[in-house]
N, CA and C of each residue as an Amber inpcrd file, in Angstrom:
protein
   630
 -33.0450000   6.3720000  10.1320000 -34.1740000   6.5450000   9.2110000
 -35.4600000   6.2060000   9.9220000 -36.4340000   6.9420000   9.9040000
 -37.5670000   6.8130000  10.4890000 -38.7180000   5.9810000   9.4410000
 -39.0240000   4.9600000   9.9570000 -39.7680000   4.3890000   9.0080000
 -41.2290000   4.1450000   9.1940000 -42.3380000   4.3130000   8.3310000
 -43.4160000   4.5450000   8.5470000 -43.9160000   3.2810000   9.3130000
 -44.9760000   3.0590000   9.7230000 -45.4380000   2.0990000  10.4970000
 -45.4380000   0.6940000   9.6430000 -45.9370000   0.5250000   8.1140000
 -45.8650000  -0.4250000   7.5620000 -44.4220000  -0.7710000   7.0620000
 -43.8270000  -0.1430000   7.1120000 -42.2930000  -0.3370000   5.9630000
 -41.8090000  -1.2060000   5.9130000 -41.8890000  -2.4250000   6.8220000
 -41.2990000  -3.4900000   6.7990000 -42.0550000  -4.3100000   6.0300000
 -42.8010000  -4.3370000   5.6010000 -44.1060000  -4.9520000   4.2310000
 -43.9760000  -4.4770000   3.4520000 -43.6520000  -2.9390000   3.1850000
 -43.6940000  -2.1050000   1.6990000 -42.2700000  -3.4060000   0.9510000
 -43.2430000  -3.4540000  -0.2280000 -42.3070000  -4.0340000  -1.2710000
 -41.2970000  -3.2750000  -2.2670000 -40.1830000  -3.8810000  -2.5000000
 -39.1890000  -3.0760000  -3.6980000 -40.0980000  -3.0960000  -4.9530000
 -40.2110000  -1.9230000  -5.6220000 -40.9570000  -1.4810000  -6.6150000
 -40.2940000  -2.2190000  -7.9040000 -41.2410000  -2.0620000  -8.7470000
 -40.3380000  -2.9840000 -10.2700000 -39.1680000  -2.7610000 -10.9540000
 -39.4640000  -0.9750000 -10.8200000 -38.1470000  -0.5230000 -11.1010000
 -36.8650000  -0.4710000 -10.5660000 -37.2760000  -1.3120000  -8.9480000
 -36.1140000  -1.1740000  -8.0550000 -35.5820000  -2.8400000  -8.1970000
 -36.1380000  -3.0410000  -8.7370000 -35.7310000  -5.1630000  -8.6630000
 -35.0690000  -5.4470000 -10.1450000 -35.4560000  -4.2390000 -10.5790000
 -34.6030000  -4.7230000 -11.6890000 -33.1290000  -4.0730000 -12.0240000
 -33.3910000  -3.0570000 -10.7250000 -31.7370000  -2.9320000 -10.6270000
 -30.8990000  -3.1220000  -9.9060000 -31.9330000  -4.1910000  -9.2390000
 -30.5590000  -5.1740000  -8.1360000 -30.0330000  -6.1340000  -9.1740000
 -28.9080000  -6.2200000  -8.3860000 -28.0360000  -7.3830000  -8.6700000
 -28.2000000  -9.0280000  -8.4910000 -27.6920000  -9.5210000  -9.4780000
 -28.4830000 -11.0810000  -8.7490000 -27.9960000 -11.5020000  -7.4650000
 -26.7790000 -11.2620000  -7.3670000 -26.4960000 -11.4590000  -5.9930000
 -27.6170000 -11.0400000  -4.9480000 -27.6460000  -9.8140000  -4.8830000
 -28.3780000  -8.8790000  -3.9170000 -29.8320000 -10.2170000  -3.9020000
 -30.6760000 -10.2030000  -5.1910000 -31.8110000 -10.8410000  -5.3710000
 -31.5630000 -12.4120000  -4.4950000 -30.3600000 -13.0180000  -4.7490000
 -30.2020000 -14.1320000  -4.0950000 -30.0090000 -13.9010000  -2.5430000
 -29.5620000 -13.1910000  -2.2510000 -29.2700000 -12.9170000  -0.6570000
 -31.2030000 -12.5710000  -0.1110000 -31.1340000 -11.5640000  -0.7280000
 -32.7080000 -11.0520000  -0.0090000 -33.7940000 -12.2090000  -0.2380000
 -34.0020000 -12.9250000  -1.2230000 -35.4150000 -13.5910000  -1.5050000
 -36.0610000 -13.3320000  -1.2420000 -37.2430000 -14.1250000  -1.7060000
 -38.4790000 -13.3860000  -2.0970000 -39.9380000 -13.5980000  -1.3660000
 -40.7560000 -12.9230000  -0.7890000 -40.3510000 -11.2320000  -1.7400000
 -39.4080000 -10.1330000  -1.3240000 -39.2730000  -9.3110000  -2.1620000
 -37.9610000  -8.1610000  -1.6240000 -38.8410000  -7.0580000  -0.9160000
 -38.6090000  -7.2570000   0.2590000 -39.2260000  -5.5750000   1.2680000
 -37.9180000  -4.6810000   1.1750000 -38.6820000  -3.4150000   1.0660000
 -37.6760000  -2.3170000   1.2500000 -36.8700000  -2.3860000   2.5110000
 -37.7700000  -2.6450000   4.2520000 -36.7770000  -2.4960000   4.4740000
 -35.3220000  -3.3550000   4.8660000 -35.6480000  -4.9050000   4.1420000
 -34.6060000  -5.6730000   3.9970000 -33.6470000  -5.1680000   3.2670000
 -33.9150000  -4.4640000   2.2270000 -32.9930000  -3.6990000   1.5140000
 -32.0490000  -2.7360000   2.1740000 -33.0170000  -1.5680000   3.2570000
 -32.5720000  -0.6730000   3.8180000 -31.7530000  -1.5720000   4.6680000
 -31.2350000  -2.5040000   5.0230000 -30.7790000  -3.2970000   6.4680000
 -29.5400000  -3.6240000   5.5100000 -29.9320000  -4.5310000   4.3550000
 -28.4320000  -4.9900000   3.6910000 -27.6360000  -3.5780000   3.3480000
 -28.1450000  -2.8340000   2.7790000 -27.3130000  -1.3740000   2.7250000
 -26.7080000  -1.0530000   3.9970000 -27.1100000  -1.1680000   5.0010000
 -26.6600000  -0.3730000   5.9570000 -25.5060000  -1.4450000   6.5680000
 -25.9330000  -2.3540000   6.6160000 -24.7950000  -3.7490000   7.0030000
 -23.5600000  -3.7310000   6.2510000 -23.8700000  -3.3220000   4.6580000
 -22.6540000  -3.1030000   4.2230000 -21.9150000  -2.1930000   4.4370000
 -22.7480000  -0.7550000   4.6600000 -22.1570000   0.5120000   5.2620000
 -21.1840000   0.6150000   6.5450000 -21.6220000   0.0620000   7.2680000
 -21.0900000  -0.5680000   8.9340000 -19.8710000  -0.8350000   8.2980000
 -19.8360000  -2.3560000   7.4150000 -18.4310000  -2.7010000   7.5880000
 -17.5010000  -2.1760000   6.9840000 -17.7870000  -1.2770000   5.5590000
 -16.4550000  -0.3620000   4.7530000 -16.2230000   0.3950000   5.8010000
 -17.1270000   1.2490000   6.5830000 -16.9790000   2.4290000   7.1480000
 -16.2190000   1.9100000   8.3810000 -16.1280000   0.8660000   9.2960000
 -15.3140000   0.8020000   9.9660000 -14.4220000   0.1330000   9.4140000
 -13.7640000  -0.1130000   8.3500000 -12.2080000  -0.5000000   7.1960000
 -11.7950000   0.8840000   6.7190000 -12.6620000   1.3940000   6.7760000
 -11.9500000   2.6630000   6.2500000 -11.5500000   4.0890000   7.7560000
 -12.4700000   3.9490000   8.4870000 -11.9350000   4.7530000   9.6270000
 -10.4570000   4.1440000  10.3930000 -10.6220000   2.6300000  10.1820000
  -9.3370000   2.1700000  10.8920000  -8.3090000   2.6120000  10.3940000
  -7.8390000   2.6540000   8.6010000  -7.2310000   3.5420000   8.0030000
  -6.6890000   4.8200000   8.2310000  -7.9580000   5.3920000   8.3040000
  -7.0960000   6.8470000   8.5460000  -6.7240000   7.0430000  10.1380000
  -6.9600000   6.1520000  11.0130000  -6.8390000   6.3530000  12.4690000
  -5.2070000   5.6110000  12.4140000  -4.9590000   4.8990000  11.4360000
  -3.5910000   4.1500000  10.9840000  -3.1900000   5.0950000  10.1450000
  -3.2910000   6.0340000   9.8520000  -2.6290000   7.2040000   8.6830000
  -2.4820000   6.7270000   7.4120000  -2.7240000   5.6530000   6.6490000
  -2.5850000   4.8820000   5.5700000  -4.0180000   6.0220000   4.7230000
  -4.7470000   6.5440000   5.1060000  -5.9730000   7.4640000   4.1610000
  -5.8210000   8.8530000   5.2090000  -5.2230000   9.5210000   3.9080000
  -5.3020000  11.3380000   4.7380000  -6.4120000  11.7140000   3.9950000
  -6.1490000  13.0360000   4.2240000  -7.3720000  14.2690000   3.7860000
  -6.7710000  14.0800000   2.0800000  -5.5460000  14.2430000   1.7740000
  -5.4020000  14.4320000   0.3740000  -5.9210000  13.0230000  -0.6180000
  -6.1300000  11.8440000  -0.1660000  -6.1120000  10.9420000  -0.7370000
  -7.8840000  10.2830000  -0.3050000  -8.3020000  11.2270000   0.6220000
  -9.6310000  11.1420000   0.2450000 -10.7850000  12.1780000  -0.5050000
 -10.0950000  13.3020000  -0.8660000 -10.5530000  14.0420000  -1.4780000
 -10.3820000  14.2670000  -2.7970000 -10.6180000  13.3050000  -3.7740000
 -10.3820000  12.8140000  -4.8660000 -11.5330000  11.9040000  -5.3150000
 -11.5510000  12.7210000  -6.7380000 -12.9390000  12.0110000  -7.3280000
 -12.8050000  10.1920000  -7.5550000 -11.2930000   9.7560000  -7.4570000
 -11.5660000   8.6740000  -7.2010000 -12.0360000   8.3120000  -5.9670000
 -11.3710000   9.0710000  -4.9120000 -12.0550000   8.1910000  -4.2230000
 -13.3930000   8.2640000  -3.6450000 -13.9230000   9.1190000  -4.2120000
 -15.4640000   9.0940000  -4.1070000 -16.4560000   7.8620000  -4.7940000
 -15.9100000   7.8590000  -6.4870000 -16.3710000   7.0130000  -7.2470000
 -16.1400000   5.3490000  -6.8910000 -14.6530000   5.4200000  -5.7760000
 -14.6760000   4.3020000  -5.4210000 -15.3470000   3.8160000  -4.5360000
 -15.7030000   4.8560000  -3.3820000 -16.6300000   4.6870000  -2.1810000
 -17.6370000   4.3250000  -2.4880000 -18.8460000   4.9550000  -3.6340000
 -20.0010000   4.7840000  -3.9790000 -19.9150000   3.3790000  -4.3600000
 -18.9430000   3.0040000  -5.5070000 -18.5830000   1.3430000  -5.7390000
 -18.4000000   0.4100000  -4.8550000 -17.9100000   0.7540000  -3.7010000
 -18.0400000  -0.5720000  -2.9850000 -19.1770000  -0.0590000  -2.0220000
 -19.8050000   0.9020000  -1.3550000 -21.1410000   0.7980000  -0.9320000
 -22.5730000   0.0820000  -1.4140000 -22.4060000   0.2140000  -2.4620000
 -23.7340000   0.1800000  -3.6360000 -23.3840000  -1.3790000  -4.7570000
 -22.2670000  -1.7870000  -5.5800000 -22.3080000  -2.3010000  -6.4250000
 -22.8060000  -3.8170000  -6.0160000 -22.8000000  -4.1370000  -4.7560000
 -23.0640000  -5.6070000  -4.4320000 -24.4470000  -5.7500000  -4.3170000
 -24.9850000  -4.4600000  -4.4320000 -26.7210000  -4.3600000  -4.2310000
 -26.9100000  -4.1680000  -5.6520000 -27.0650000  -2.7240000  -6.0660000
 -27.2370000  -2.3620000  -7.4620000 -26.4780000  -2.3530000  -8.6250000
 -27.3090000  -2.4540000  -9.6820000 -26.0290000  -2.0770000 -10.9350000
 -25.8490000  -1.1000000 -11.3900000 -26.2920000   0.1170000 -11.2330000
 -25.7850000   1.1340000 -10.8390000 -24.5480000   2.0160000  -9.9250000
 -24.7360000   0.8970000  -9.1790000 -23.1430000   1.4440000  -8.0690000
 -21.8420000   1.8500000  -8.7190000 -21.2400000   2.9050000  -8.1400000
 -20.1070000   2.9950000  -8.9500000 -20.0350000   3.7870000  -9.8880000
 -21.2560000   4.2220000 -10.5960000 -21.5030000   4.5510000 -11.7270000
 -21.8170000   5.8970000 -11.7400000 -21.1890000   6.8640000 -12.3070000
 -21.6370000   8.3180000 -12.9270000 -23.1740000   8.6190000 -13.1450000
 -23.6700000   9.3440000 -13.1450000 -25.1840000   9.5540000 -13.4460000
 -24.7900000  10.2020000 -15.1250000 -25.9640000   9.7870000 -16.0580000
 -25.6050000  10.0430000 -17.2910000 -26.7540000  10.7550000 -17.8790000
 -28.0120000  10.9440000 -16.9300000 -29.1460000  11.4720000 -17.7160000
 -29.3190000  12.6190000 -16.2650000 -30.0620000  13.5010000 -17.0840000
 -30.3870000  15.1980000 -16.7310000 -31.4710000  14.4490000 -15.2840000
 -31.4450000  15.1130000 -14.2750000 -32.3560000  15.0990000 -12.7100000
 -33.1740000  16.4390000 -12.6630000 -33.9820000  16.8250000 -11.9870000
 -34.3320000  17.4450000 -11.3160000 -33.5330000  18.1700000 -10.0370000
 -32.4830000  17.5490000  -9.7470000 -31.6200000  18.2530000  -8.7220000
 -30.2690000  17.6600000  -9.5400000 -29.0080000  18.6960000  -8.8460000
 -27.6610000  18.2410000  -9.5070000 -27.6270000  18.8210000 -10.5800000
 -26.2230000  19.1830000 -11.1260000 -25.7170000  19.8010000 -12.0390000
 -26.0260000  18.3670000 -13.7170000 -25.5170000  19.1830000 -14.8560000
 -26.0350000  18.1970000 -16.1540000 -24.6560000  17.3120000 -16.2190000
 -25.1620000  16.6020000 -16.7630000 -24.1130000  15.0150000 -16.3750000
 -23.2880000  15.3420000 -17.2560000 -22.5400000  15.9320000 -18.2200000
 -21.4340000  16.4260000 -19.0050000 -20.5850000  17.2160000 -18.2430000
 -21.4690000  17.7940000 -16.9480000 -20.1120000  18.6240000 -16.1750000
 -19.8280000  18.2650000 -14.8310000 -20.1880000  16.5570000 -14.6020000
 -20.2540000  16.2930000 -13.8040000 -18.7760000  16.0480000 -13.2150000
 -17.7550000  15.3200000 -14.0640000 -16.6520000  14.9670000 -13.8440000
 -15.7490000  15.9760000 -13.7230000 -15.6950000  17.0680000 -14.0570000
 -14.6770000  18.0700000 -14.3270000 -15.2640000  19.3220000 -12.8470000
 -16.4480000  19.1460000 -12.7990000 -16.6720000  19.5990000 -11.0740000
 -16.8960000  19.1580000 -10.5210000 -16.9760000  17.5570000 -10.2290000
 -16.2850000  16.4410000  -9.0330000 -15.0260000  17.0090000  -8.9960000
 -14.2950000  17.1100000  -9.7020000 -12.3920000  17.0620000  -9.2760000
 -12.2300000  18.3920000  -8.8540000 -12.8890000  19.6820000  -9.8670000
 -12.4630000  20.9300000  -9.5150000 -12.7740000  20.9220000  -7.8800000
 -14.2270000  20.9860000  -7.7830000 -14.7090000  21.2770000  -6.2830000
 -13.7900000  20.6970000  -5.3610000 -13.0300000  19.0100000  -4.9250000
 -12.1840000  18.7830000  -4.1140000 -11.1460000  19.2580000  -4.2060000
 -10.4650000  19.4850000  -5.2360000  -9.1900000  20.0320000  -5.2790000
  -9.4260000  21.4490000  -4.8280000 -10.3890000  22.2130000  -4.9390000
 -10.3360000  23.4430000  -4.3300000 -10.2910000  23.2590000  -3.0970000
 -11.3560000  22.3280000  -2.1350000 -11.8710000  22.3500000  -0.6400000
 -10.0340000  21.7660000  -0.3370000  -9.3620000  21.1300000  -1.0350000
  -7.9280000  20.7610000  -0.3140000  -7.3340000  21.6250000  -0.4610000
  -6.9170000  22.5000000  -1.9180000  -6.2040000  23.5310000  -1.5130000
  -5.9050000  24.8460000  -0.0990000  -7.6120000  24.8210000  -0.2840000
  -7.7360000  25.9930000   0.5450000  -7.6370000  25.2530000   2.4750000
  -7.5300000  24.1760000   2.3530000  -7.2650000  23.5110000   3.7160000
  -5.8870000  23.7890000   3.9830000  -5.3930000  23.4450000   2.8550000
  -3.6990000  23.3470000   3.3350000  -3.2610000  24.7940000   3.3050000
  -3.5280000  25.2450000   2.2160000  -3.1740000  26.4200000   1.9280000
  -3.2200000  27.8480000   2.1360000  -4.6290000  28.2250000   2.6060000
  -5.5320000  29.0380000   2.5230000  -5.8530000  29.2630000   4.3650000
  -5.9030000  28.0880000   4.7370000  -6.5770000  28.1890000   6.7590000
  -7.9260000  28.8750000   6.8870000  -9.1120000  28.3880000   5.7590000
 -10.3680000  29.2780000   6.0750000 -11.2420000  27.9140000   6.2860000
 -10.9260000  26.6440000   6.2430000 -11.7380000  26.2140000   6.7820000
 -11.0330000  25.0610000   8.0370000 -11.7180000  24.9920000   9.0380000
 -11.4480000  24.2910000  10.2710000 -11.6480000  22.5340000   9.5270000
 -11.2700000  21.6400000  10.1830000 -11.3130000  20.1750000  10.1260000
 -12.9940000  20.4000000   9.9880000 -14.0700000  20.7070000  10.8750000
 -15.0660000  20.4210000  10.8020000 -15.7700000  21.2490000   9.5750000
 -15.7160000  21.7060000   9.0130000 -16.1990000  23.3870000   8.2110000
 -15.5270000  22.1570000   6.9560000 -14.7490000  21.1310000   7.0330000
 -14.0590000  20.7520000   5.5830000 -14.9280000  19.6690000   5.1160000
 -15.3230000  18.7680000   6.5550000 -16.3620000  17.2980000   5.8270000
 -17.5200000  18.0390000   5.5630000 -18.0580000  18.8910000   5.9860000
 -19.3950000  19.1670000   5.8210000 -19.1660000  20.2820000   3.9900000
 -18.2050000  20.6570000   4.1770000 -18.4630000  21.6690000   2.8350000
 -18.4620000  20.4570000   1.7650000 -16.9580000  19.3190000   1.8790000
 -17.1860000  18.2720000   0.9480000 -18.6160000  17.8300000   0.0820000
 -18.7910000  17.3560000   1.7860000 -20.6290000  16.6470000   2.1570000
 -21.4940000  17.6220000   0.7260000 -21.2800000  18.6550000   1.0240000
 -22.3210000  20.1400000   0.0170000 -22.2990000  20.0320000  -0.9100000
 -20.8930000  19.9600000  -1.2610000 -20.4630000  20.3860000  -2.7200000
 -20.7500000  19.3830000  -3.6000000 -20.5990000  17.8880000  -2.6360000
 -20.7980000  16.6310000  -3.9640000 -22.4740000  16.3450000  -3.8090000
 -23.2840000  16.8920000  -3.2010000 -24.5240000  16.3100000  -3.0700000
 -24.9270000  17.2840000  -4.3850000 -24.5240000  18.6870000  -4.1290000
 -25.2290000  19.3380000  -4.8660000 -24.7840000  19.6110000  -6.5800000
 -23.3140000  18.5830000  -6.4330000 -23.2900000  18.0880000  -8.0480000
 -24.0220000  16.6950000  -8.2160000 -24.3460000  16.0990000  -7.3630000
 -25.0550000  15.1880000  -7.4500000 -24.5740000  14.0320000  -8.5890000
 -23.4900000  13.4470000  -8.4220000 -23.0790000  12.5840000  -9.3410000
 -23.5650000  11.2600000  -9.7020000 -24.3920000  10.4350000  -8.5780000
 -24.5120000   9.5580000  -8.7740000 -26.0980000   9.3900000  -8.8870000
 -26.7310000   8.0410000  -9.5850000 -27.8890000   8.1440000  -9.5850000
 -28.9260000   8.0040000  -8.2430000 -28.2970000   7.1250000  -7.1480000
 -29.0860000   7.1370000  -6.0980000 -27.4690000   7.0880000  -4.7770000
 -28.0970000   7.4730000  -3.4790000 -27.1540000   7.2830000  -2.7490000
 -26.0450000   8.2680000  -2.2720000 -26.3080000   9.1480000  -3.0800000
 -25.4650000  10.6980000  -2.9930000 -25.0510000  11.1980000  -1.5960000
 -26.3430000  11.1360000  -0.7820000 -26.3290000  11.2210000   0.7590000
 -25.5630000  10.6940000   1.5650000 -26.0990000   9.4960000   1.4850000
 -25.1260000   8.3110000   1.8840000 -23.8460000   8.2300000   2.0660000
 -23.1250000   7.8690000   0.8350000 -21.5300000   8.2250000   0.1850000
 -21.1550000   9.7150000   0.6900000 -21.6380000  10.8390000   0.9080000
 -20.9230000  12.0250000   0.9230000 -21.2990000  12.3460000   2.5870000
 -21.9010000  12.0270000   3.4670000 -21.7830000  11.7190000   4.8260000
 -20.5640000  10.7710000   5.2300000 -21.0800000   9.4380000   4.6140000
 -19.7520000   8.8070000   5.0050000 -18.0100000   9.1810000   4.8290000
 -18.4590000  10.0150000   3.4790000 -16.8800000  10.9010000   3.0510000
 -16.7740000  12.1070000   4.0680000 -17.9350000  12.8770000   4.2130000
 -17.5480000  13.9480000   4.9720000 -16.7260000  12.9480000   6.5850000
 -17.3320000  12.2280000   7.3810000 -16.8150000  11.5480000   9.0890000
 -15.3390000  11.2690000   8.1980000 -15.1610000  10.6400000   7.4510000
 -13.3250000  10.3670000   7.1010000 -12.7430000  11.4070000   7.1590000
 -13.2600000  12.5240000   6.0410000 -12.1940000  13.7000000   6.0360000
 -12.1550000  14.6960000   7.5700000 -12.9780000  14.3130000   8.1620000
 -13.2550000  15.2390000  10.0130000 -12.6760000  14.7230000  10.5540000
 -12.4390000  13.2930000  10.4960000 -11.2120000  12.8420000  11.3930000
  -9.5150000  12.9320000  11.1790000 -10.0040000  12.4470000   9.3540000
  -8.7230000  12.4560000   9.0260000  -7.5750000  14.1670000   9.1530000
  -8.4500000  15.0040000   9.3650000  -8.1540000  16.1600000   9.1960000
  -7.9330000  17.1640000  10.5570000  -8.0930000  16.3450000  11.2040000
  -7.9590000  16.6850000  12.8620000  -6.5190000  16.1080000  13.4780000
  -5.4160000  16.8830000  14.6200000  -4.4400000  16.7830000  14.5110000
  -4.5010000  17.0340000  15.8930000  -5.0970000  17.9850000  16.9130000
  -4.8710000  18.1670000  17.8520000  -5.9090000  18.0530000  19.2720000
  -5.9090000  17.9280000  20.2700000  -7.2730000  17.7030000  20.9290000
  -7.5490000  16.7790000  21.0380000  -9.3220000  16.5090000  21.7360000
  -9.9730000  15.1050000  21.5210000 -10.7110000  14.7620000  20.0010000
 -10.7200000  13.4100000  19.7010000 -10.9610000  12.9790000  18.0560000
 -13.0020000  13.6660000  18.3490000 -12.7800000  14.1520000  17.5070000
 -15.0280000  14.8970000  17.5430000 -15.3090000  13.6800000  15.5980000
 -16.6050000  13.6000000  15.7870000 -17.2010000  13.3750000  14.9030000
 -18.7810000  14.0390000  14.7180000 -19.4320000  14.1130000  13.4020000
 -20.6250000  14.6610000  13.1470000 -21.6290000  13.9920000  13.5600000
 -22.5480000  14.4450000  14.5670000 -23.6690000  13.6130000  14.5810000
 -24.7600000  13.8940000  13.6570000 -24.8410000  12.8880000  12.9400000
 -26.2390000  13.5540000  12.0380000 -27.3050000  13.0110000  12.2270000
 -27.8060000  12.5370000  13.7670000 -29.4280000  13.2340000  13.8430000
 -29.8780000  13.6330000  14.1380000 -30.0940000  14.3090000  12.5500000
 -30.6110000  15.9530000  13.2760000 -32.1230000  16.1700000  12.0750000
 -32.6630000  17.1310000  12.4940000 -33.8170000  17.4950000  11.9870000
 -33.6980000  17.3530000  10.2790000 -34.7250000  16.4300000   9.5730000
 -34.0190000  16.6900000   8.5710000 -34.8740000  17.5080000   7.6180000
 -35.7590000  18.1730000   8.0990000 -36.3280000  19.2810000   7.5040000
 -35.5580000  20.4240000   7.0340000 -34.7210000  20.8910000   8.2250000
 -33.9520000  21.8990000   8.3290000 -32.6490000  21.1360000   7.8750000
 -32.4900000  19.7930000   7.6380000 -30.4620000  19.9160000   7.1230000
 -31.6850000  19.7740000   5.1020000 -32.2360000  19.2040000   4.9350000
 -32.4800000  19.6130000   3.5550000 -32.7620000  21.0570000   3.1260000
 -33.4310000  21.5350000   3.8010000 -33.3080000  22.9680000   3.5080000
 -32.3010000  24.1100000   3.7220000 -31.1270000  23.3660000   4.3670000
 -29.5990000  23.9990000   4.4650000 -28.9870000  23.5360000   3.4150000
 -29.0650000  22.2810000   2.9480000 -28.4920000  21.6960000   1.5210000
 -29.0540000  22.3400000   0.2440000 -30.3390000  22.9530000  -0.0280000
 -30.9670000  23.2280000  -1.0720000 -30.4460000  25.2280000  -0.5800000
 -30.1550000  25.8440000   0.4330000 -29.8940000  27.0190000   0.0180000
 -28.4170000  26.8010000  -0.4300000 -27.3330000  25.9740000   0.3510000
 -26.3640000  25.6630000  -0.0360000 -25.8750000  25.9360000  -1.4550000
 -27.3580000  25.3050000  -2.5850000 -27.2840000  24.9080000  -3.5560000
 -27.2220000  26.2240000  -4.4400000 -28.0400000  27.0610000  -3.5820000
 -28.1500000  28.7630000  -4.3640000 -27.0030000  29.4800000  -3.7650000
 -26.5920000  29.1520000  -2.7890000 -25.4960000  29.9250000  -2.1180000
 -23.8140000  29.7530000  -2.6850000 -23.8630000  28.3450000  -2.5560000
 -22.6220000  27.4520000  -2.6820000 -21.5440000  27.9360000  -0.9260000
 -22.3170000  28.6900000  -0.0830000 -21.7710000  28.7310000   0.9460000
 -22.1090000  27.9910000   2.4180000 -21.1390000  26.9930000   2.8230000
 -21.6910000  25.6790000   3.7070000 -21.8830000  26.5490000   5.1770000
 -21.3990000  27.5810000   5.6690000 -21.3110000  28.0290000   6.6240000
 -22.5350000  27.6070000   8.3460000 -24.0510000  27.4660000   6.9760000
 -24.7460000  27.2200000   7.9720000 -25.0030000  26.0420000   8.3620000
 -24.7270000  25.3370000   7.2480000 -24.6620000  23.6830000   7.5190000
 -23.9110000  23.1280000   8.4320000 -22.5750000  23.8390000   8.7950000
 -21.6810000  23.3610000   8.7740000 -22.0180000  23.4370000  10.8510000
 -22.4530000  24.9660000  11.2020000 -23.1320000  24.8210000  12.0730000
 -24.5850000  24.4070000  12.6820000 -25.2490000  23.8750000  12.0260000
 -26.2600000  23.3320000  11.9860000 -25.9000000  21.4910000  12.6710000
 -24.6240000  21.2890000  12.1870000 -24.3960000  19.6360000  11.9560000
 -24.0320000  19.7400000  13.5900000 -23.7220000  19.0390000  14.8030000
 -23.6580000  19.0210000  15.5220000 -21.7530000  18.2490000  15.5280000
 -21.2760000  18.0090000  16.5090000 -20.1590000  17.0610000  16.7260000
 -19.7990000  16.6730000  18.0110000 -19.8250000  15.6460000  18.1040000
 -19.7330000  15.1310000  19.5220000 -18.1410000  14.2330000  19.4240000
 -17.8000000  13.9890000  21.0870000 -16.6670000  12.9420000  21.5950000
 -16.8350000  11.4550000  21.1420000 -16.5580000  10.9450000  20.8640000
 -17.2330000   9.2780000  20.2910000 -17.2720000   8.7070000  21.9490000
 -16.4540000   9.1930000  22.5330000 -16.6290000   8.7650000  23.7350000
 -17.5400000   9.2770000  24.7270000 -18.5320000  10.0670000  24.4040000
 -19.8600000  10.4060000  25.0880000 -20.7750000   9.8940000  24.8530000
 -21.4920000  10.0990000  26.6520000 -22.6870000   9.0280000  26.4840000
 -23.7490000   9.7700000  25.1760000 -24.0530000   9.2170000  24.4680000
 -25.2480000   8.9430000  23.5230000 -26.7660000   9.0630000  23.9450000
């Protein structure tokens, strides 16, 4: 994340302090800067995300058992709930982006259960062509109230690994322009076809130099 020159002074807004958690409020003290916030998020991110890659590198989390609206709803829950009270939580009021929150649950499940069928079943999408369509499909139902990004990146690197069988292990690098990956996500959104995203996203050896 590129942060403006002051950001480490910009303060959490009113509306944002009142939906931390007391915990969160007790850990950060006061006053709350955003980007102390941005740091505890990401600290927590670090450590699920390497508990959960060890998993599927241990076969204990496949492709079928992460492509499930639980376990999305659970991911967002333990990313988010130790910060906000929101975490975890369904979005329940109408956005500006994202589908209306009455059809949110019934195309969370449809959309994965399709992207698995057609993995196992079907052979039209590659290991890499599968995290990134995931990545698409749940941003642009947009289930949760904040964090959507977040959670469905981190879901897409599980299902790219978990879904890879032969060769060297590749993962997505995502930094990348993000002019052009939002404006691949928003045609996505008119398209519903990931194709360009999917080449757009880059993937590298974990074992290359950086």
């Amino acid at each position: 994340m590129a942060f403006q020159a002051d950001y480490g002074e910009t303060l959490a807004t009113e509306e944002e302090r009142e939906a931390l958690t007391a915990r969160a409020r007790e850990v950060l003290g006061e006053p709350i800067r955003k980007a102390d916030l941005y740091d505890l998020e990401q600290q927590i991110q670090d450590e699920i995300a390497d508990d959960l890659m060890g998993k599927v590198f241990a076969g204990s989390l496949t492709v079928s058992d992460l492509l499930t609206d639980h376990f999305v709803r659970d991911l967002h829950r333990r990313l988010y709930a130790l910060v906000w009270m929101w975490g975890g939580r369904q979005r329940s009021r109408e956005t500006n982006i994202g589908i209306a929150p009455e059809r949110i649950a019934v195309e969370l499940r449809s959309s994965l259960e399709s992207l698995l069928y057609r993995f196992r079943h079907q052979g039209d999408l590659t290991p890499r062509a599968l995290g990134i369509a995931a990545h698409a499909a749940i941003v642009h139902i947009h289930p949760f109230i904040d964090g959507n990004g977040r959670v469905t990146r981190l879901l897409a690197d599980l299902v790219f690994v978990a879904a890879q069988e032969d060769g060297p292990m590749l993962g997505y690098d995502w930094d990348v322009d993000r002019e052009i990956y939002i404006r691949l996500l928003r045609q996505y959104d008119r398209t519903l076809d990931p194709t360009d995203l999917v080449e757009f996203i880059p993937v590298f050896e974990p074992t290359d130099e950086r």
